[in-house]
C-alpha positions in Angstrom: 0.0 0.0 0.0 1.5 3.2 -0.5 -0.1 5.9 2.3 -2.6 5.7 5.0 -4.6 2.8 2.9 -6.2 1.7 6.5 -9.6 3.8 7.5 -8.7 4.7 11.4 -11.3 6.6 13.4 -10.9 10.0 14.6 -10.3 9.0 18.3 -7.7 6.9 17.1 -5.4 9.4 15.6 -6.1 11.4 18.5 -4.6 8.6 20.5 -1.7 7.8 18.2 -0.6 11.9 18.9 -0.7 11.7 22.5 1.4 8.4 22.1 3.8 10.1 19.9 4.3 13.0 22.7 5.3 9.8 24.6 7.7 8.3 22.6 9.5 11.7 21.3 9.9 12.3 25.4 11.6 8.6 25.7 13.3 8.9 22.7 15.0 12.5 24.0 15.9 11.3 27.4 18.3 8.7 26.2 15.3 5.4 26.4 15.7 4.8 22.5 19.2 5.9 22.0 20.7 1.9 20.9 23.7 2.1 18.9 24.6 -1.0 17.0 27.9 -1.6 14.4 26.7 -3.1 11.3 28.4 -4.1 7.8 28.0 -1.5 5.2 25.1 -1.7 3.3 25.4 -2.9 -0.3 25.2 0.9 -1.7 27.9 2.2 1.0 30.2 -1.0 -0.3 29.7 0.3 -4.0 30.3 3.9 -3.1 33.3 3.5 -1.0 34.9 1.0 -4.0 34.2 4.0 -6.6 36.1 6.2 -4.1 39.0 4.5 -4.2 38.7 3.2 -7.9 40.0 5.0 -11.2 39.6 4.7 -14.8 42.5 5.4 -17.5 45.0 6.4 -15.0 43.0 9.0 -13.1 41.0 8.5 -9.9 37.0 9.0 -10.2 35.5 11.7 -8.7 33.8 12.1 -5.8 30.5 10.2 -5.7 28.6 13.2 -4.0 30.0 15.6 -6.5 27.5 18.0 -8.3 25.3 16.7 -11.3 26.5 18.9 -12.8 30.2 17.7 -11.9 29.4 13.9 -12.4 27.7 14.5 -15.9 31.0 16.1 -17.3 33.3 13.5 -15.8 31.0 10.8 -17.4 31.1 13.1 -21.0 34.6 12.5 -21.3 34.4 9.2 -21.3 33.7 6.3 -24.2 30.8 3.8 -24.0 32.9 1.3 -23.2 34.6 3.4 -20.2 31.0 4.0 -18.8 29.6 0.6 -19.5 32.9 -0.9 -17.3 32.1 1.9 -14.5 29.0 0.4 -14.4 29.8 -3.2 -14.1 32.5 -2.6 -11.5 30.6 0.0 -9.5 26.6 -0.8 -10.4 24.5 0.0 -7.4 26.9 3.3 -7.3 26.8 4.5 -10.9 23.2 3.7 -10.6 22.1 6.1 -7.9 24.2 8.4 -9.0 22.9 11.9 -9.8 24.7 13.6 -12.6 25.5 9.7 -14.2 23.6 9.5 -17.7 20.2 8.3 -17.1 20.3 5.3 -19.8 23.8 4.2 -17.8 22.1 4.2 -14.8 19.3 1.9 -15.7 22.3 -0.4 -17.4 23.7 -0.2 -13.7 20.8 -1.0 -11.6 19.8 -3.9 -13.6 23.4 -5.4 -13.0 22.3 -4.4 -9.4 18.9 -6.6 -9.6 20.6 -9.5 -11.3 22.8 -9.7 -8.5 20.9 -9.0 -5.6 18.3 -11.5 -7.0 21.4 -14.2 -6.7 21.6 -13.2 -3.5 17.8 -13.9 -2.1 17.5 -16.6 -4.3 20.5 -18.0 -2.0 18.7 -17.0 0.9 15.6 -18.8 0.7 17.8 -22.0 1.0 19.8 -20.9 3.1 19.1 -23.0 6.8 20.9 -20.4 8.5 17.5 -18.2 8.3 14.1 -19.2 9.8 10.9 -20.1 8.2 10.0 -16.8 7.9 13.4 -15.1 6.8 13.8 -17.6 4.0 9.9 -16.5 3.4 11.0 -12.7 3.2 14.1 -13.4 1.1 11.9 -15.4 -1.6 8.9 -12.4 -1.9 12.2 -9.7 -2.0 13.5 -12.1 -5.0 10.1 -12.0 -6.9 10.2 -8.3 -6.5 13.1 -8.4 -8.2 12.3 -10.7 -10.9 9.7 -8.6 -11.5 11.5 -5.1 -11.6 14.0 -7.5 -14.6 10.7 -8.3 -16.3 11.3 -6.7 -20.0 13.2 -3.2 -20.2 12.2 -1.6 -17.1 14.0 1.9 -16.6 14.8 1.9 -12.7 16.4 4.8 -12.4 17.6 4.3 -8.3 18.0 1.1 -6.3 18.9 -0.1 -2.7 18.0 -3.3 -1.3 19.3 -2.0 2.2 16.5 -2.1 4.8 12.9 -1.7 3.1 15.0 -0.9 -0.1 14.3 2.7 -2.0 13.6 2.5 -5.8 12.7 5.0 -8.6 11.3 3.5 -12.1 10.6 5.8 -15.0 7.7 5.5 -17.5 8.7 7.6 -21.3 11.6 8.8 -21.9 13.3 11.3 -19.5 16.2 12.5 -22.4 13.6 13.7 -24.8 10.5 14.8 -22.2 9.6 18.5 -23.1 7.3 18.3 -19.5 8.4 15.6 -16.3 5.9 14.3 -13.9 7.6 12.8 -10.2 4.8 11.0 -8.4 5.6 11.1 -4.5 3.8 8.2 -2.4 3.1 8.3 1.0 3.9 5.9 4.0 4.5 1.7 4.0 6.1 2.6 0.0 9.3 0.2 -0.2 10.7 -2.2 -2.5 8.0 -5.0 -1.9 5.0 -2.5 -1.7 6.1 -0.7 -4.9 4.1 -2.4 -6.9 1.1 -4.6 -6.5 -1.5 -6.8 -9.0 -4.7 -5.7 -5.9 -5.2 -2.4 -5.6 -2.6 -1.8 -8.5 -3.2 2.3 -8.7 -2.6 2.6 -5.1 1.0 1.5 -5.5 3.9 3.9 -7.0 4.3 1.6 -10.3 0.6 2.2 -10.9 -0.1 5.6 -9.9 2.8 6.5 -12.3 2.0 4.4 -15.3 -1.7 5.6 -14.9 -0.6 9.0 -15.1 1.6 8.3 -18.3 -1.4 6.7 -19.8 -3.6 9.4 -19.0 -1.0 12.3 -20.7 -0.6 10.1 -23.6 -4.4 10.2 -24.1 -4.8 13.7 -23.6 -2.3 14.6 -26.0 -0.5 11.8 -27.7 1.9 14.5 -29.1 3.2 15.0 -25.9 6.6 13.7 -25.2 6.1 13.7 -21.0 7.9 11.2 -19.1 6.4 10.3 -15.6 8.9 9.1 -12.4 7.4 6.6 -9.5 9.6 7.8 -7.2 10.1 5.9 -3.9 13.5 6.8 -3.6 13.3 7.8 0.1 12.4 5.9 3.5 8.9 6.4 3.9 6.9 6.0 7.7 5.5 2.4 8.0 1.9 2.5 9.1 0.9 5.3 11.7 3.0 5.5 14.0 5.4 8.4 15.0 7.3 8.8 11.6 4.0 9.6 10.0 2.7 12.2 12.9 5.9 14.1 12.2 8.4 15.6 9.5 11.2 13.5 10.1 11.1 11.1 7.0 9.8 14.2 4.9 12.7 16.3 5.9 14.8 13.1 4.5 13.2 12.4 1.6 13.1 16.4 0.6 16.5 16.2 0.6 16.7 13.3 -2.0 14.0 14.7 -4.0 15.8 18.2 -4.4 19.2 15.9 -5.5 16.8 13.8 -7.9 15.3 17.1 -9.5 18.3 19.0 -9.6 19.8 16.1 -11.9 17.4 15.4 -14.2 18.5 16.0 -17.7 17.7 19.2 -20.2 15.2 22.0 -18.4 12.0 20.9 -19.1 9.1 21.6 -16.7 8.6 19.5 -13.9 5.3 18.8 -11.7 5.0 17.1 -8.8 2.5 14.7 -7.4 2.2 14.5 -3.8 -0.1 11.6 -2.2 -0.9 11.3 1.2 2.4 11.8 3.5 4.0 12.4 0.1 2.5 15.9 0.3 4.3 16.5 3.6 7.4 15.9 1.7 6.8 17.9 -1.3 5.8 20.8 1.6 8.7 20.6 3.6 11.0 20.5 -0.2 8.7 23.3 -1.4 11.3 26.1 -0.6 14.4 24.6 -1.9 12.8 22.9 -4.9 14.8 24.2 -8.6 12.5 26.5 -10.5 12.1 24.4 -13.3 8.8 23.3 -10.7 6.1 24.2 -12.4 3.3 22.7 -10.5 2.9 20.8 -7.4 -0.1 19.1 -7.0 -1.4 17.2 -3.4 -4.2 14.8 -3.2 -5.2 13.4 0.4 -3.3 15.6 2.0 -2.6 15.7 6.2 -1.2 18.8 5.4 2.2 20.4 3.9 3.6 21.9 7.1 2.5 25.1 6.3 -0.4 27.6 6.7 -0.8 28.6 3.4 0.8 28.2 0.4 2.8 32.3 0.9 4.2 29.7 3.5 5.8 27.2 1.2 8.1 29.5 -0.3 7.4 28.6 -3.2 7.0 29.7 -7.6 5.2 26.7 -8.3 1.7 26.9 -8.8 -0.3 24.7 -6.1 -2.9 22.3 -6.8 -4.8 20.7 -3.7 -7.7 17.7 -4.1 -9.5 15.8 -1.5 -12.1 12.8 -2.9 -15.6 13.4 -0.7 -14.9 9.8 0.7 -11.4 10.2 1.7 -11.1 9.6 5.6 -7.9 12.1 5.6 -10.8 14.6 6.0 -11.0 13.8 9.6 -7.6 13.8 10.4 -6.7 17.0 12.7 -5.0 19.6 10.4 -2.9 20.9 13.5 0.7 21.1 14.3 1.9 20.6 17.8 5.6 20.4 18.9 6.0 19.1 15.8 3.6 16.4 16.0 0.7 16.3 13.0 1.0 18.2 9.5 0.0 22.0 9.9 -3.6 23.2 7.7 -5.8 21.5 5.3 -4.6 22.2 1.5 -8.0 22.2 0.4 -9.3 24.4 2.9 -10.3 27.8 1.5 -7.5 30.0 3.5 -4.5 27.5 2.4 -4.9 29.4 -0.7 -4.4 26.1 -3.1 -6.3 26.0 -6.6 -8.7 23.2 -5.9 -9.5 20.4 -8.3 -12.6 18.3 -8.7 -11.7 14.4 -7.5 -14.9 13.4 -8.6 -14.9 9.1 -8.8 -11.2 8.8 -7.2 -13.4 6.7 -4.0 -11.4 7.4 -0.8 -7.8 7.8 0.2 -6.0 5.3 -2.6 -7.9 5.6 -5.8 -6.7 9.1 -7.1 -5.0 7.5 -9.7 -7.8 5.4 -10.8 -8.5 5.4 -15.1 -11.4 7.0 -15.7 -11.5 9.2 -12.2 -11.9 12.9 -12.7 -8.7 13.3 -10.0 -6.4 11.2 -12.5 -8.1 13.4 -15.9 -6.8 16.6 -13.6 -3.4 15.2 -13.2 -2.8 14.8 -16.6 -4.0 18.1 -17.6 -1.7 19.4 -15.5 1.0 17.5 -16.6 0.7 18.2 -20.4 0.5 21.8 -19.4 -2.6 22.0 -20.2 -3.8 24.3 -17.6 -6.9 25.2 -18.8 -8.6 22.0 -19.8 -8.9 21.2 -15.7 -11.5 20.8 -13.9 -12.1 22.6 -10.8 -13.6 21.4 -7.2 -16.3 24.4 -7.8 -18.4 26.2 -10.6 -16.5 29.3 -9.8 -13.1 28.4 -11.6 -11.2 30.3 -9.3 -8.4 27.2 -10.1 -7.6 28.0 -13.3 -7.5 32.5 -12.2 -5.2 33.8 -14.4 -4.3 31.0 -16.6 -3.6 31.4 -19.9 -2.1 29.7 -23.5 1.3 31.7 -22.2 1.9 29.8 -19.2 0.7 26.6 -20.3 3.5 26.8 -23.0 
């Protein structure tokens, strides 16, 4: 599921707050603070081997270099030079901002291939229990499935939960880019699912490509199911606060800031994913165009003056979501600030007519998912508004569509 699929009660959220005061007062006096030494993770291994690696003579450069750093290194550099960089260092090359976008697909499949070896090992492994040999068996059918045909994962880390970003279109020759940002329990194993397929990253993004295509098959958009950052699992204290917003902004800002040419880009922000896109709001590039929320807690903001932001805001809420009922408050730093689709946050509201609660925004055929791709063609005047006054598409015109 990819944010808040569950239907809790009011009281209940209620509750989980007051909990949360508890555990932020545990975790600050020291209760929570266990420190363990672990083996680096498979991406720190790969990054600290291209640190000390080199090519013709001369040492690489610095894995958290600029994009714009990275990109030249890699343009000096043959296609066999890049396509040995990515067999020696894959799981680095292929979260690599700055890397060429086609070489880092080439990299994280090499990274699937052998990570898949490495579950497949695991599920006979006698070392692991029942249920670890279990978990290592789903993980390698995930990745099976993200090796299915010529998939275009554009990040990849099988560390914890695992982050992953897939793209749908072309992103060298998109003249507009659409990042979809999911909300909490999005990993690896929940990035795509065959039930409730358009509630998962994979679907909400390929939906959206579909939907653009319709609306303009001259289009050239290309659409990015990113769940490149550690989202909260279920409700619990992560998802009552910023914390794993403030991470993720940080990652999203390093994803946007490397994307190739200058097109237009426009966000979509589901659930806690629009606490993300809030908290990114100020530093985000101006090539943001738009930054659209549906089933919003809230952006961690009182209005959109507050987000800091050039983009143009776009707020929805489906009549059957249950979000509605969730406090829009912000306490010592516990819950999400005001409701984007109230009328005072200042967001141009778009109908969600059909979208049917919290997870089906990106539904075919929903008015929501119609909106989305309006807005993603740049077709700002063809959407459709929450109300017969308009007042989303004030001061619109063919210019700023363009």
């Amino acid at each position: 599921m990819t944010s808040f699929d569950s239907t809790p009660q009011l009281n209940a959220w209620r509750a989980l707050l007051a909990l949360a005061v508890v555990f932020v007062m545990l975790a600050t006096s020291g209760w929570t603070a266990l420190h363990s030494h672990r083996a680096p993770s498979p991406l720190q291994a790969s990054r600290s081997a291209w640190e000390h690696g080199s090519i013709a003579g001369h040492r690489l450069p610095d894995p958290d270099a600029t994009p714009a750093r990275l990109a030249g290194f890699f343009d000096t550099l043959d296609a066999h030079q890049r396509a040995r960089l990515a067999h020696r260092y894959p799981l680095a090359v292929g979260n690599m901002n700055g890397a060429p976008v086609t070489l880092r697909y080439q990299a994280n499949r090499l990274a699937l291939q052998h990570e898949r070896k490495v579950e497949q090992r695991r599920t006979h492994d006698k070392r692991f229990s029942a249920v670890g040999q279990y978990d290592a068996g789903r993980r390698m059918h995930r990745y099976e499935a993200l090796l299915d045909g010529d998939r275009k994962i554009l990040a990849f880390d099988p560390n914890g939960s695992g982050r992953i970003a897939e793209v749908f279109g072309d992103l060298d020759t998109a003249r507009r880019v659409s990042v979809v940002v999911p909300g909490v329990d999005t990993d690896l194993l929940t990035f795509q699912r065959t039930d409730k397929q358009y509630s998962a990253p994979v679907g909400m993004a390929s939906s959206l490509y579909a939907a653009q295509r319709a609306a303009d098959p001259a289009a050239r958009t290309a659409v990015i199911a990113w769940a490149d950052y550690t989202a909260p699992s279920g409700l619990g204290i992560d998802s009552a606060t910023a914390m794993r917003a403030q991470e993720g902004a940080v990652r999203l800002n390093a994803l946007l800031r490397a994307l190739p040419g200058t097109k237009p880009v426009a966000l979509y922000c589901h659930s806690y994913g629009s606490v993300l896109c809030g908290v990114a709001a100020h530093s985000l590039p101006s090539r943001v165009s738009d930054i659209a929320v549906a089933g919003s807690p809230g952006m961690r903001a009182a209005n959109t003056a507050g987000l800091h932001t050039t983009a143009r805001v776009w707020a929805m809420r489906d009549a059957d979501d249950w979000i509605r009922d969730v406090p829009h408050l912000e306490v010592g730093g516990l819950g999400h600030g005001a409701d984007p689709v109230s009328k005072g946050f200042g967001a141009r509201l778009l109908s969600a007519d059909g979208a049917k609660g919290h997870a089906g925004y990106f539904q075919p055929g929903t008015e929501s998912l119609r909106n989305f791709a309006e807005i993603g063609i740049g077709a700002y005047r063809a959407v459709r508004c929450a109300h017969d006054d308009g007042a989303c598409r004030a001061g619109l015109s063919a210019a700023t569509a363009a």
